[in-house]
N, CA, C and O atoms as a DFTB+ gen file, in Angstrom:
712 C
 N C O
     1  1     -26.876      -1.277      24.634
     2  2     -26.181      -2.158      23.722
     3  2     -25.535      -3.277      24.530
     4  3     -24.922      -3.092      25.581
     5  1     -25.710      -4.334      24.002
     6  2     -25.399      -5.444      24.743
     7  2     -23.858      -6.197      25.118
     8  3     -23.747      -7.064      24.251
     9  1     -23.117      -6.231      25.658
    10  2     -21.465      -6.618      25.190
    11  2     -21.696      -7.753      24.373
    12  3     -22.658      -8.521      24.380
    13  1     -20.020      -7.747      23.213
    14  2     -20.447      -9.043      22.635
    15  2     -19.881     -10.008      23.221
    16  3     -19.002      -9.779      24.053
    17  1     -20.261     -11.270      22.912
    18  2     -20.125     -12.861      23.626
    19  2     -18.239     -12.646      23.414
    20  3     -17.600     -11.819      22.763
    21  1     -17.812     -13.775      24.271
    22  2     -16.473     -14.131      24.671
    23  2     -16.305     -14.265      23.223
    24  3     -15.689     -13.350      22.678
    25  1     -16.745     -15.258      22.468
    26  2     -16.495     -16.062      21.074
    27  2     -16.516     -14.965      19.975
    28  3     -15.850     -15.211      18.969
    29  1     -17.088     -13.964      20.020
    30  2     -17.544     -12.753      18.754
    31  2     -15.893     -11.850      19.377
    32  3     -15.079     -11.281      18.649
    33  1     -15.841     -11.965      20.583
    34  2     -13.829     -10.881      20.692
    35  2     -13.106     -12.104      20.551
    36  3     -12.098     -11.909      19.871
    37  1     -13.215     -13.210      20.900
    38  2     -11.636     -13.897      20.163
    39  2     -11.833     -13.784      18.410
    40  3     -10.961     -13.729      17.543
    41  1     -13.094     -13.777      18.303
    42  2     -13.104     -14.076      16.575
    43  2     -12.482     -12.558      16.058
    44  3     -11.839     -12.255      15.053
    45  1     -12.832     -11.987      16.882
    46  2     -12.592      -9.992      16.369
    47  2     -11.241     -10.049      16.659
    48  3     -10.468      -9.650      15.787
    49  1     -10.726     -10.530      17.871
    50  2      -9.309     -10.627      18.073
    51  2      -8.648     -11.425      16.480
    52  3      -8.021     -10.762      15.654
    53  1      -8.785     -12.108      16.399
    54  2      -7.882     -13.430      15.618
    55  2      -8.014     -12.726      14.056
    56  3      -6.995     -12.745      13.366
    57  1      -9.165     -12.150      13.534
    58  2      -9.642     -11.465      12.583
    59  2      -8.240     -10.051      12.291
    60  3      -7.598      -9.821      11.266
    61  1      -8.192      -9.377      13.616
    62  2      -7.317      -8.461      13.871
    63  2      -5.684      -8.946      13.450
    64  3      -4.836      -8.268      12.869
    65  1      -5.585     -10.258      13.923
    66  2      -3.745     -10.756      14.142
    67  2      -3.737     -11.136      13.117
    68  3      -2.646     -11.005      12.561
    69  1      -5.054     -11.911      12.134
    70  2      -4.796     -12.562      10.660
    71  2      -4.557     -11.458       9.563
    72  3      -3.867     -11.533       8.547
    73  1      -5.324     -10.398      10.050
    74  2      -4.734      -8.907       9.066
    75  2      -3.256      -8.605       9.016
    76  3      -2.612      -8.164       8.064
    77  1      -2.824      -8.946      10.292
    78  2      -1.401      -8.634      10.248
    79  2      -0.439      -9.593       9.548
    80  3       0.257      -9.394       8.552
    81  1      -0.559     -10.590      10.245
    82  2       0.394     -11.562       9.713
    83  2      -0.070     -12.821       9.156
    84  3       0.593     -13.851       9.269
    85  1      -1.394     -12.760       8.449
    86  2      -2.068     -13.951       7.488
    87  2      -2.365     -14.805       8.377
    88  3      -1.899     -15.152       9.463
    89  1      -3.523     -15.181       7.503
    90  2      -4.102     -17.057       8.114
    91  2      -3.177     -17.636       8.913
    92  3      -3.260     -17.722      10.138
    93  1      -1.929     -18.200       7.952
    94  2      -0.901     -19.424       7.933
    95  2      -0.686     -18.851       9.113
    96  3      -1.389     -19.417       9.950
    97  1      -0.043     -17.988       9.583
    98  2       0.442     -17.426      11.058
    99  2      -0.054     -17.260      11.946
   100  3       0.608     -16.960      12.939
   101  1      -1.469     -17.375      12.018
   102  2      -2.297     -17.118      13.458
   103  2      -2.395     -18.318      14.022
   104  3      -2.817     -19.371      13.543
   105  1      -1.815     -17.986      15.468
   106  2      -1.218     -18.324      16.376
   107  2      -2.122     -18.410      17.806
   108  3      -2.262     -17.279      18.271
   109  1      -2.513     -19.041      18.298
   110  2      -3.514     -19.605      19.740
   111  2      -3.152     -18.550      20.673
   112  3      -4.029     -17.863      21.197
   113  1      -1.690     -18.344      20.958
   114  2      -0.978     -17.149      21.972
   115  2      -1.052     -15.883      21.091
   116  3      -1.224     -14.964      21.892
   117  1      -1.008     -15.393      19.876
   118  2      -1.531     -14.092      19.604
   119  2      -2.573     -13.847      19.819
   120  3      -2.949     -12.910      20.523
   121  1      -3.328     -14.724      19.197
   122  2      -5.250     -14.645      19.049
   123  2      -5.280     -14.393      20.770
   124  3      -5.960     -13.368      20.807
   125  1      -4.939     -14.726      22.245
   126  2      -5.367     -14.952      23.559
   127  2      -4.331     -13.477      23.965
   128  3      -4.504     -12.795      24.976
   129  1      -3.745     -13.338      23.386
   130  2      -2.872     -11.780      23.934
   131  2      -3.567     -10.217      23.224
   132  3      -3.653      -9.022      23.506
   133  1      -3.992     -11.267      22.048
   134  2      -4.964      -9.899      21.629
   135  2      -6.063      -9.288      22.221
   136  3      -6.277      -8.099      22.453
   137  1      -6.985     -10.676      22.511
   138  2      -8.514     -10.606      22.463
   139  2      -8.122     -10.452      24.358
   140  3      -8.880      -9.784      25.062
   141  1      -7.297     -10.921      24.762
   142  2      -7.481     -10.260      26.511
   143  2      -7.703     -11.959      27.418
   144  3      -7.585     -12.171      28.625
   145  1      -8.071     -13.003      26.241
   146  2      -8.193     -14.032      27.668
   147  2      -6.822     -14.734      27.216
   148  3      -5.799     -14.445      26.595
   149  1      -7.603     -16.215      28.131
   150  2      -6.207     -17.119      27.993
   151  2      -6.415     -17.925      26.523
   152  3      -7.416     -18.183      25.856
   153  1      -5.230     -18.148      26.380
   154  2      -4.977     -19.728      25.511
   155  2      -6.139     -20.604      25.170
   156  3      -6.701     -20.932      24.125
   157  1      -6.367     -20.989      27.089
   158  2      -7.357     -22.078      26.766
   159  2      -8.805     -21.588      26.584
   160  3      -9.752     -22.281      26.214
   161  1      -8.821     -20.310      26.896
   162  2     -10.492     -19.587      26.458
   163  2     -10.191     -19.308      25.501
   164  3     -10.851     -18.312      25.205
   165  1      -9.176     -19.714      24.280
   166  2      -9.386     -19.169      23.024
   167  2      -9.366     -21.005      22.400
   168  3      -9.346     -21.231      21.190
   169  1      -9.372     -21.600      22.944
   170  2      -9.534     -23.232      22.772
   171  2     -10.455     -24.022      22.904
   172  3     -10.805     -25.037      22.301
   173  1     -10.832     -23.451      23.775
   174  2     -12.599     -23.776      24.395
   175  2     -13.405     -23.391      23.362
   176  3     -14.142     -24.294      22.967
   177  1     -13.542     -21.990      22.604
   178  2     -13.883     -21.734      21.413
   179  2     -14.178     -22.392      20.085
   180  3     -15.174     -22.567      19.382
   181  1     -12.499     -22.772      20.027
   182  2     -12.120     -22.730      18.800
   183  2     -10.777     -24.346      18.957
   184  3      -9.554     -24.490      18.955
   185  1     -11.577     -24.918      19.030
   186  2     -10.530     -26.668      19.782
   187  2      -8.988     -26.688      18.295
   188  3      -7.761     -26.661      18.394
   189  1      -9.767     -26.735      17.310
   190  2      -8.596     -26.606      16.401
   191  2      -8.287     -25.572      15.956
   192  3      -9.089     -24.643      16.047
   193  1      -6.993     -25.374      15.307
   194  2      -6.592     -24.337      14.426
   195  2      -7.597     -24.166      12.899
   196  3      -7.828     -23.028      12.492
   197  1      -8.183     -25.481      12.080
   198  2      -9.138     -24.940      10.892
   199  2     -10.351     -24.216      11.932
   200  3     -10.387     -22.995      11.775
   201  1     -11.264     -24.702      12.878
   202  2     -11.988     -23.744      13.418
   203  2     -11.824     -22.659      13.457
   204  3     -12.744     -22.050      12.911
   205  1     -10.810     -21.836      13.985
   206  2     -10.006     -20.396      14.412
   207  2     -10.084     -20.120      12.691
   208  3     -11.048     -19.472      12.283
   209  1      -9.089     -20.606      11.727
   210  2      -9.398     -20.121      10.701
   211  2     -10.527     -20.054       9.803
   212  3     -10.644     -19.193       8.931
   213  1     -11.559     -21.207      10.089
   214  2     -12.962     -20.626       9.543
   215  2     -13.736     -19.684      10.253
   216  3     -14.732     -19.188       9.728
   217  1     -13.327     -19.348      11.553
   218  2     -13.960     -18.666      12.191
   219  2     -13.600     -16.668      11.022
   220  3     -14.234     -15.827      10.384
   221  1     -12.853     -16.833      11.262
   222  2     -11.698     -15.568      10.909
   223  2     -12.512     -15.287       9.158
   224  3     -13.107     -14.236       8.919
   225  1     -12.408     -16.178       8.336
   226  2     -12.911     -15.983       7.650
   227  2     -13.920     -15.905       7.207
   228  3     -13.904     -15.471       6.055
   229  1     -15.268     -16.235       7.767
   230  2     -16.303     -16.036       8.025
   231  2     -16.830     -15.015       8.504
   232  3     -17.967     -14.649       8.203
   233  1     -15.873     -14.264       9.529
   234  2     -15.890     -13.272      10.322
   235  2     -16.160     -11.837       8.796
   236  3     -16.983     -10.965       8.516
   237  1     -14.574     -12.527       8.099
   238  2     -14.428     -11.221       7.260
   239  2     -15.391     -10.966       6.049
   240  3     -16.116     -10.031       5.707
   241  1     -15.116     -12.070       5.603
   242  2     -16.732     -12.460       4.677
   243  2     -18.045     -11.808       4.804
   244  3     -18.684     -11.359       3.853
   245  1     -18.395     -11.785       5.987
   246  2     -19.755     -11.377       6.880
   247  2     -19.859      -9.721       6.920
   248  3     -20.770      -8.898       6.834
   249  1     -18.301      -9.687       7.114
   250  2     -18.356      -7.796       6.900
   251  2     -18.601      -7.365       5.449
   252  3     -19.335      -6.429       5.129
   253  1     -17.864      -8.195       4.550
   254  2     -18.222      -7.806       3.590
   255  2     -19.468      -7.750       2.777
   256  3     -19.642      -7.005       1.812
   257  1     -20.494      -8.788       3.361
   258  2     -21.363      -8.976       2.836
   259  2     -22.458      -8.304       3.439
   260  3     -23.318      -7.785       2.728
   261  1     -22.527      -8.250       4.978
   262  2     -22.982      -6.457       5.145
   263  2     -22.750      -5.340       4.514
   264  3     -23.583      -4.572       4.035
   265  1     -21.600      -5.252       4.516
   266  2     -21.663      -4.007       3.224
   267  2     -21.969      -4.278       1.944
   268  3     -22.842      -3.522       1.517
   269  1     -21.543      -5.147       1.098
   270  2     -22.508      -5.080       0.218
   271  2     -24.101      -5.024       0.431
   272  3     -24.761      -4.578      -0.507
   273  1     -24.767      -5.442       1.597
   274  2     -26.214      -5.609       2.042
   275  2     -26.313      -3.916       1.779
   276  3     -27.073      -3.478       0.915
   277  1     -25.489      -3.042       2.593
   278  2     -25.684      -1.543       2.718
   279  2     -25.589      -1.002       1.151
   280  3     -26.417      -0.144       0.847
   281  1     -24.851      -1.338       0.350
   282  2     -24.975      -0.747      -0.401
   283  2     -25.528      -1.463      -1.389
   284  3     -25.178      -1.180      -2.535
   285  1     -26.440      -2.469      -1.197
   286  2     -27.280      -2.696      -2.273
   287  2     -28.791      -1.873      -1.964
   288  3     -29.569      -1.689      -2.901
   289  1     -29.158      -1.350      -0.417
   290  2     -30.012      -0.766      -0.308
   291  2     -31.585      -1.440      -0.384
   292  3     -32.561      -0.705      -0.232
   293  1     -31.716      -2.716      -0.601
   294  2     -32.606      -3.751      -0.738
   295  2     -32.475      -4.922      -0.560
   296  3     -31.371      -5.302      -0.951
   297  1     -33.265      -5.925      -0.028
   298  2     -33.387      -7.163       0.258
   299  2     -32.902      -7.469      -1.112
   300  3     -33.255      -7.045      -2.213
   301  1     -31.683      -8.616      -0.615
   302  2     -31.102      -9.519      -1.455
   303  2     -31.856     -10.223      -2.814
   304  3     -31.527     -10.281      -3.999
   305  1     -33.081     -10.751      -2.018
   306  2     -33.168     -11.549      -3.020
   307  2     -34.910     -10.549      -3.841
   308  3     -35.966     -11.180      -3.892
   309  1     -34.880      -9.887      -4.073
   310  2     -35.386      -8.484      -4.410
   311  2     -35.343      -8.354      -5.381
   312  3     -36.243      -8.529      -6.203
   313  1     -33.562      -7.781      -5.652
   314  2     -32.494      -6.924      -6.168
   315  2     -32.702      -7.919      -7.299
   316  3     -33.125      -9.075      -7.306
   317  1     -32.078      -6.734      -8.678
   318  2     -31.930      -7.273      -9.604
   319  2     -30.443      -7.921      -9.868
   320  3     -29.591      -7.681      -9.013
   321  1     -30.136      -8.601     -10.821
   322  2     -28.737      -9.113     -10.779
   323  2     -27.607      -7.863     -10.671
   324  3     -26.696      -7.786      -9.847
   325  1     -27.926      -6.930     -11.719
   326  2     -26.775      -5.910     -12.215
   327  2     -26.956      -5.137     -11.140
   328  3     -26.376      -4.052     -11.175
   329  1     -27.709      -5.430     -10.028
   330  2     -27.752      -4.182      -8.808
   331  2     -27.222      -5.084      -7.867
   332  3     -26.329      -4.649      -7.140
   333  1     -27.586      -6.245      -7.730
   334  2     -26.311      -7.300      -6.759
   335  2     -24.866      -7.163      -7.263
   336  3     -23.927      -6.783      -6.563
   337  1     -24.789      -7.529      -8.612
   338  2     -23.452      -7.152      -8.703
   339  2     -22.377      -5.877      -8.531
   340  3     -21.162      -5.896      -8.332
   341  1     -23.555      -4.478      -8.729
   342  2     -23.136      -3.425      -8.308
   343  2     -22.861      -3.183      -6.889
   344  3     -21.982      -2.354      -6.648
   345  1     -23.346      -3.653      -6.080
   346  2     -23.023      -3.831      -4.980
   347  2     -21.918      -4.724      -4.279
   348  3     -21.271      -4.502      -3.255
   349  1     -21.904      -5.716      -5.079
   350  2     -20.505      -6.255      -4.573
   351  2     -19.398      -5.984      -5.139
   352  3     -18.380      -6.668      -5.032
   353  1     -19.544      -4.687      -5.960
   354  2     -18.311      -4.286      -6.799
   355  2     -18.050      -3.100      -5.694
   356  3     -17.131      -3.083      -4.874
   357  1     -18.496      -2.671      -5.769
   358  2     -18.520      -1.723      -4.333
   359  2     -18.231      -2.391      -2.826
   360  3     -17.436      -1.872      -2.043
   361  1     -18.630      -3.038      -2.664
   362  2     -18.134      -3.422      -1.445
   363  2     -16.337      -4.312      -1.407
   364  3     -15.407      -4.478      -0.618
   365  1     -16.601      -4.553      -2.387
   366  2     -15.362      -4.656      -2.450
   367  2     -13.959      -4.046      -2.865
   368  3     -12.873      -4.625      -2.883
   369  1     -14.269      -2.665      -3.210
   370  2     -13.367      -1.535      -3.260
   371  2     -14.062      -0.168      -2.672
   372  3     -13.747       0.918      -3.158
   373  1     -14.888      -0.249      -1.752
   374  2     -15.479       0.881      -1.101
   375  2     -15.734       0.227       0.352
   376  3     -16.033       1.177       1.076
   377  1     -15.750      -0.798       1.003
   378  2     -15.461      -1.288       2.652
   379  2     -15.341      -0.651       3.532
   380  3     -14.389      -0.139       4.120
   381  1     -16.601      -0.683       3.664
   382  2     -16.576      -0.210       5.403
   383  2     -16.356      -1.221       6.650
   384  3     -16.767      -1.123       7.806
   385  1     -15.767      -1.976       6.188
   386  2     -15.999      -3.219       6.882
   387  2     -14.921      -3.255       8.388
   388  3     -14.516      -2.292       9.040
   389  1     -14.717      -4.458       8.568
   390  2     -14.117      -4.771      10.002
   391  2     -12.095      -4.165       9.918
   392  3     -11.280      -3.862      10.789
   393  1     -12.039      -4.247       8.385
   394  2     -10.470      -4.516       7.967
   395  2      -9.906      -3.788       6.678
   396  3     -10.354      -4.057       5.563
   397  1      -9.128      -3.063       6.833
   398  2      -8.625      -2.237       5.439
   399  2      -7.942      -3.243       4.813
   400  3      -7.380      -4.231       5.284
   401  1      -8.122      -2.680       3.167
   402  2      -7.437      -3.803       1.979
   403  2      -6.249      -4.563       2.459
   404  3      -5.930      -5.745       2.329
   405  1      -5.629      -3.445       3.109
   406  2      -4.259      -4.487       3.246
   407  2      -4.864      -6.180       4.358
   408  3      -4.702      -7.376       4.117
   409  1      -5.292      -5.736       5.090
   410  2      -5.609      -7.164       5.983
   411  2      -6.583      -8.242       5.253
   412  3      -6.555      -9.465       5.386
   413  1      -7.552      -7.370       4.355
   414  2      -8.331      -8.409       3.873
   415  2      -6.902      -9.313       2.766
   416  3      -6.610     -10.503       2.646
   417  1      -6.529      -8.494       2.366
   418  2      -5.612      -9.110       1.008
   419  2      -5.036     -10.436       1.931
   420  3      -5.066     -11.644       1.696
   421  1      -4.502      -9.660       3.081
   422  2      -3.491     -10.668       3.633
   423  2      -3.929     -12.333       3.975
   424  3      -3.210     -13.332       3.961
   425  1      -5.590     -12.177       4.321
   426  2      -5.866     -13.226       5.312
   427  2      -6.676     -13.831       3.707
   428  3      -6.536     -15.050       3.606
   429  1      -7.380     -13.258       2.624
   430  2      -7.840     -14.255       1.849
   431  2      -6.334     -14.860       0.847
   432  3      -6.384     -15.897       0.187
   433  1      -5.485     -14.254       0.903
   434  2      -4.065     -14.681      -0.156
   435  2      -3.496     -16.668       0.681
   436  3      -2.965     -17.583       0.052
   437  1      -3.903     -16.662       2.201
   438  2      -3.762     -17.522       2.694
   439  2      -4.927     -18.381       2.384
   440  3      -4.475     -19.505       2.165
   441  1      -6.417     -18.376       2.243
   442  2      -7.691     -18.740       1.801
   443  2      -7.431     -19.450       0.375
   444  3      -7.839     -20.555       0.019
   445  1      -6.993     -18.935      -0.028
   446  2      -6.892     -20.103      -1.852
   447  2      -6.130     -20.667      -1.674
   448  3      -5.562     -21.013      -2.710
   449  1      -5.392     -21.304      -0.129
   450  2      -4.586     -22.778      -0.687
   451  2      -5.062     -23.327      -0.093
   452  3      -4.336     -24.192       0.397
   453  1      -6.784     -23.375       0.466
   454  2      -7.426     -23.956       1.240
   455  2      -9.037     -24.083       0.613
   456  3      -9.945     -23.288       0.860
   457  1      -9.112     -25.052      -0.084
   458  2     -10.435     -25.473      -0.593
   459  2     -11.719     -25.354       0.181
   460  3     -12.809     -25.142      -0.351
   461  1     -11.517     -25.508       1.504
   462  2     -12.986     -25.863       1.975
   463  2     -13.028     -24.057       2.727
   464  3     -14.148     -23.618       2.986
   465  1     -11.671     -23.063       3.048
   466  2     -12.074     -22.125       3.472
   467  2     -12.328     -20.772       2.676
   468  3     -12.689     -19.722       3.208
   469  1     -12.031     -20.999       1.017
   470  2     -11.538     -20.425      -0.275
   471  2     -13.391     -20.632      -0.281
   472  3     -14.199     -19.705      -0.321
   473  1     -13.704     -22.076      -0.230
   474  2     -15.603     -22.593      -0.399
   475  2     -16.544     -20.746       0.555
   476  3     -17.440     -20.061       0.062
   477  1     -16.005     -20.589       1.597
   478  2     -16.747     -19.358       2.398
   479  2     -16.801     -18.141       1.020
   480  3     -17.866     -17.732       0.558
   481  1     -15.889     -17.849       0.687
   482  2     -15.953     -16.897      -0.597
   483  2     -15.920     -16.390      -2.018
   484  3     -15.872     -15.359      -2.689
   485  1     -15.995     -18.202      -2.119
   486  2     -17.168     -18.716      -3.770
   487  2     -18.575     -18.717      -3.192
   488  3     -19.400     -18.712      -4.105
   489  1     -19.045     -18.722      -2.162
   490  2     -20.377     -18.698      -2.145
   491  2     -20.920     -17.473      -1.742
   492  3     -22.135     -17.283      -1.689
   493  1     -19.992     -16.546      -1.426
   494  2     -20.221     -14.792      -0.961
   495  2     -20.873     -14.447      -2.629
   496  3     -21.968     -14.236      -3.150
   497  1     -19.249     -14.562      -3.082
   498  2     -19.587     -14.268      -4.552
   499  2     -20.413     -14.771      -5.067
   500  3     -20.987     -13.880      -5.693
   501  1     -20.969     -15.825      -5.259
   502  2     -21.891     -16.467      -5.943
   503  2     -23.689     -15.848      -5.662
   504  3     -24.554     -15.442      -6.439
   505  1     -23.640     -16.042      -4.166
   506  2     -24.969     -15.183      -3.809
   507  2     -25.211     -13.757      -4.877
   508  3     -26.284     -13.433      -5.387
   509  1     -23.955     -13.087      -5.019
   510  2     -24.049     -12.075      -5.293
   511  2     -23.925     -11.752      -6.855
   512  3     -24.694     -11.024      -7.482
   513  1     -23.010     -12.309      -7.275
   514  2     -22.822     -11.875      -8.833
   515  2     -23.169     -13.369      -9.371
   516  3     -22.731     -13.474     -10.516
   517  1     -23.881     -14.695      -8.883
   518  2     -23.962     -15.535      -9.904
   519  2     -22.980     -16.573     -10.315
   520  3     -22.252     -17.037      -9.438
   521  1     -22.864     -17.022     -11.617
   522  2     -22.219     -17.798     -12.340
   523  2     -21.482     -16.977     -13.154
   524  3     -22.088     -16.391     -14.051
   525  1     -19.647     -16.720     -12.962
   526  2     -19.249     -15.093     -13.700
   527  2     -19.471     -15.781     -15.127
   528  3     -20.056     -15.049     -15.926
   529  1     -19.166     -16.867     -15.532
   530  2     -19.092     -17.235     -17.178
   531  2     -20.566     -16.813     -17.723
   532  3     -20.947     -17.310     -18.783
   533  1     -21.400     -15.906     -17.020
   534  2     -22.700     -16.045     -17.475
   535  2     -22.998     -14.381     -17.695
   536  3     -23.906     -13.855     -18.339
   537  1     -22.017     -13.819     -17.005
   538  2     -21.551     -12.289     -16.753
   539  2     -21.889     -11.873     -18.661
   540  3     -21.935     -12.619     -19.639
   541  1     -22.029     -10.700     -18.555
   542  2     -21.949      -9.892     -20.239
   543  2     -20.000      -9.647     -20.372
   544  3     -19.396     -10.078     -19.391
   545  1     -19.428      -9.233     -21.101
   546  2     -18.169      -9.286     -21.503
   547  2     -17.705      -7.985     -20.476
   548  3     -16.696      -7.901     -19.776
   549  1     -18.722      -7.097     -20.638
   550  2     -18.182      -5.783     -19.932
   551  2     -18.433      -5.676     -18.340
   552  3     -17.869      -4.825     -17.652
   553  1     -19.633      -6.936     -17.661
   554  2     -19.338      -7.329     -16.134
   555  2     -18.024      -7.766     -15.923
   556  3     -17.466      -7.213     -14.975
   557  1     -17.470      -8.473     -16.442
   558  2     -17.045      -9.330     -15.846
   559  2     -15.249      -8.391     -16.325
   560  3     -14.168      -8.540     -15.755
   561  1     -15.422      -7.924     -16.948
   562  2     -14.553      -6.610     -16.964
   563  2     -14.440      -5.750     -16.126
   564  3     -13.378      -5.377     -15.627
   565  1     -15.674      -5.291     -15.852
   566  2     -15.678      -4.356     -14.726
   567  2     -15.178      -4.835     -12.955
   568  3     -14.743      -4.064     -12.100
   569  1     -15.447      -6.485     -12.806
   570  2     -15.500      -6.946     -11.952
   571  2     -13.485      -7.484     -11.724
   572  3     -13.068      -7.779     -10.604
   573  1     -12.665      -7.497     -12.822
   574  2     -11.891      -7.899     -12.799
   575  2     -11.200      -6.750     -12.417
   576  3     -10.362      -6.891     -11.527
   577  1     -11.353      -5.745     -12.853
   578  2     -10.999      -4.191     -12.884
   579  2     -11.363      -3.942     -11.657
   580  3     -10.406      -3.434     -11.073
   581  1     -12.434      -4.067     -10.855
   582  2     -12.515      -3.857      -9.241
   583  2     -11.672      -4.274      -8.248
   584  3     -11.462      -3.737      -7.161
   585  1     -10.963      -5.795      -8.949
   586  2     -10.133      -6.782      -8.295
   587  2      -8.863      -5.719      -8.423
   588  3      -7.917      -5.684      -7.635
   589  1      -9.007      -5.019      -9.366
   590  2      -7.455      -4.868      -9.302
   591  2      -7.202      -3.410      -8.860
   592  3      -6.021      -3.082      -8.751
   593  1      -8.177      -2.469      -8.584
   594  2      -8.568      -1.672      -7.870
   595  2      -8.233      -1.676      -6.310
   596  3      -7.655      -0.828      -5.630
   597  1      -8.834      -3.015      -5.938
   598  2      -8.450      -3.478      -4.596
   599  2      -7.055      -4.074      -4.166
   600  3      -6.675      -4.005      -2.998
   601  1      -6.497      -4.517      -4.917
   602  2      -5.117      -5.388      -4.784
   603  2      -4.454      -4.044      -4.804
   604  3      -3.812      -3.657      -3.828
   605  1      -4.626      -3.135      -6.171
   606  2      -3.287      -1.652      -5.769
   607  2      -3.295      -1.545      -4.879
   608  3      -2.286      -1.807      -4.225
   609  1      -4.704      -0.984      -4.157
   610  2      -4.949      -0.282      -2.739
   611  2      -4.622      -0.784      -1.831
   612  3      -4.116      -0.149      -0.905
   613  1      -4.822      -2.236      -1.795
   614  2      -4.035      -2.944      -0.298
   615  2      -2.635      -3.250      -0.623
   616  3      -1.902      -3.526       0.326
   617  1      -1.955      -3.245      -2.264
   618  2      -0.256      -2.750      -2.362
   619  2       0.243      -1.803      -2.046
   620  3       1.460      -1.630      -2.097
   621  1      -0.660      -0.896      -1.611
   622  2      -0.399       0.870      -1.359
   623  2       0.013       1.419      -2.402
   624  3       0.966       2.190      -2.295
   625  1      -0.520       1.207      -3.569
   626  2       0.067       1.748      -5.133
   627  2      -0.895       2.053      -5.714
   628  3      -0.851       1.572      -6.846
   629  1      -2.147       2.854      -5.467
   630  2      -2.739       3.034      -6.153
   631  2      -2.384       4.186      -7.326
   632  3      -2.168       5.378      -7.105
   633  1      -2.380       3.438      -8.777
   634  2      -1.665       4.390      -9.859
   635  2      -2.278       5.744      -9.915
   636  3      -1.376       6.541     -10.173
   637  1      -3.383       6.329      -9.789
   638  2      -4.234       7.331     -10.185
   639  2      -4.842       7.965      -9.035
   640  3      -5.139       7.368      -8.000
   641  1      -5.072       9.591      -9.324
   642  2      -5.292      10.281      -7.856
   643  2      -7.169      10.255      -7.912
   644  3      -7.927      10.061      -8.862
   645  1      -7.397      10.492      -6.702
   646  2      -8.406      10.264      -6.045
   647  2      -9.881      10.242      -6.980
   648  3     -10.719       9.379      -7.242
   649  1      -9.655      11.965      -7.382
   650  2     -10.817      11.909      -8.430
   651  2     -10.640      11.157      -9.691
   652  3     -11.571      11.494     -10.422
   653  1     -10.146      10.594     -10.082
   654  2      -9.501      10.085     -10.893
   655  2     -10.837       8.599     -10.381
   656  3     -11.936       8.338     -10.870
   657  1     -10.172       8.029      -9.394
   658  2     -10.841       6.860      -8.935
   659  2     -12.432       6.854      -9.211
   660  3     -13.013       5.980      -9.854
   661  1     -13.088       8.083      -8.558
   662  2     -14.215       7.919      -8.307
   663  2     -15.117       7.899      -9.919
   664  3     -16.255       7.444     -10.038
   665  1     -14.350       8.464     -10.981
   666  2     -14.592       8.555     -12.783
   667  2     -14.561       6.937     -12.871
   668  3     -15.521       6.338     -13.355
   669  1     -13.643       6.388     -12.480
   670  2     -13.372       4.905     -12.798
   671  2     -14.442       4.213     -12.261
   672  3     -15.191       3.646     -13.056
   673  1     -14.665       4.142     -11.089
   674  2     -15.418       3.639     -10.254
   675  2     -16.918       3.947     -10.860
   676  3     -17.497       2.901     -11.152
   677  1     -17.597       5.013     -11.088
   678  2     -18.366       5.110     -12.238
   679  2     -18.940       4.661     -13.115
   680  3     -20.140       4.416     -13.235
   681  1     -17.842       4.482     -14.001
   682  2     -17.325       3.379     -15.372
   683  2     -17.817       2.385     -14.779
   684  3     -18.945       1.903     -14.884
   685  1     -16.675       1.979     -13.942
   686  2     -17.335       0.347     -13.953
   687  2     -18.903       0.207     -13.382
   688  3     -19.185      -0.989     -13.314
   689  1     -19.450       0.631     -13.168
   690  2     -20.516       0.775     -12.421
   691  2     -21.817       0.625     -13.814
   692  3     -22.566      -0.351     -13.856
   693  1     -21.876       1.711     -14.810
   694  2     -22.138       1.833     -15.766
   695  2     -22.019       0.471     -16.633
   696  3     -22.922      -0.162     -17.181
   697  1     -20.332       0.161     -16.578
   698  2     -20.620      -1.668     -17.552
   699  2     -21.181      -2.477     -16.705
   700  3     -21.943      -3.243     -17.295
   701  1     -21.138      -2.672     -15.414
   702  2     -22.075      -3.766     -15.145
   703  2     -23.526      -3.677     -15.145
   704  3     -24.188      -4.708     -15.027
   705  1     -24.213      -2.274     -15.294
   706  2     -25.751      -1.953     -15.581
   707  2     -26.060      -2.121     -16.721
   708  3     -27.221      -2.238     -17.114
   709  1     -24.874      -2.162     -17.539
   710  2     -25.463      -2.004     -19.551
   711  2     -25.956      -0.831     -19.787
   712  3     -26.359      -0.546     -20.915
């Protein structure tokens, strides 16, 4: 297995510090104390601060959309819609990805006051579930209901015990197939 490039650990680094303390806060000297080099090898990279933050989000994006890849179980463009969308309903409250709910919450809550880096995950979604106004009444139910699935979980409040979840999870699974 090959090590990864300098640029793939500051991005894993900065990915790591934006979980903690959001976009808005990542910082050139966290991102270079994390990832192990200097300052300026995290500059050389990444010359501005929007770089570092498209980097970061791209980063997280990418995990997610591997996992949805895993759990759609078929080439993307293959798949039927209600099995793309099942898959990104899942990946987005079942993540195996780089970052638990709480970090993803943290670093996209900074992403929607930013148009062009908010643009990285209208087009995740879009690959995947489409145009939602085009959704049946009970997708786009199910999909809102995933959202909020994920927000408890990275509030640490999830209302309902475990098996409980996986009945729900189900459900929604079921309305977005019809």
């Amino acid at each position: 297995m090959s090590r990864p490039s300098a640029r793939a650990e500051v991005e894993e680094a900065a990915l790591r510090v934006a979980s903690r303390v959001g976009l808005g806060a990542l910082t050139y000297d966290a991102v270079a104390a994390e990832s192990g080099k200097t300052k300026g090898g995290v500059l050389y990279h990444f010359p501005s601060k929007d770089d570092l933050a498209r980097a970061v989000i791209e980063r997280l994006i990418g995990a997610w959309e591997e996992d949805a890849k895993r759990q759609l179980g078929a080439p993307l463009e293959t798949a039927s819609r209600e099995d793309r969308i099942a898959a990104f309903l899942l990946s987005s409250i079942e993540t195996d990805g780089e970052l638990d709910a709480v970090g993803d919450l943290s670093v996209l809550v900074d992403v929607m006051h930013d148009s062009e880096l908010a643009s990285v995950w209208i087009d995740f979604r879009d690959r995947w579930v489409g145009d939602v106004a085009t959704l049946t009444l009970q997708q786009q139910v199910a999909l809102a209901a995933a959202d909020g699935i994920w927000i408890d979980e990275a509030m640490q409040q999830a209302p309902y015990p475990a098996a409980r979840r996986d009945e729900i999870v189900a459900e929604l699974l079921r309305m977005v197939r019809g």
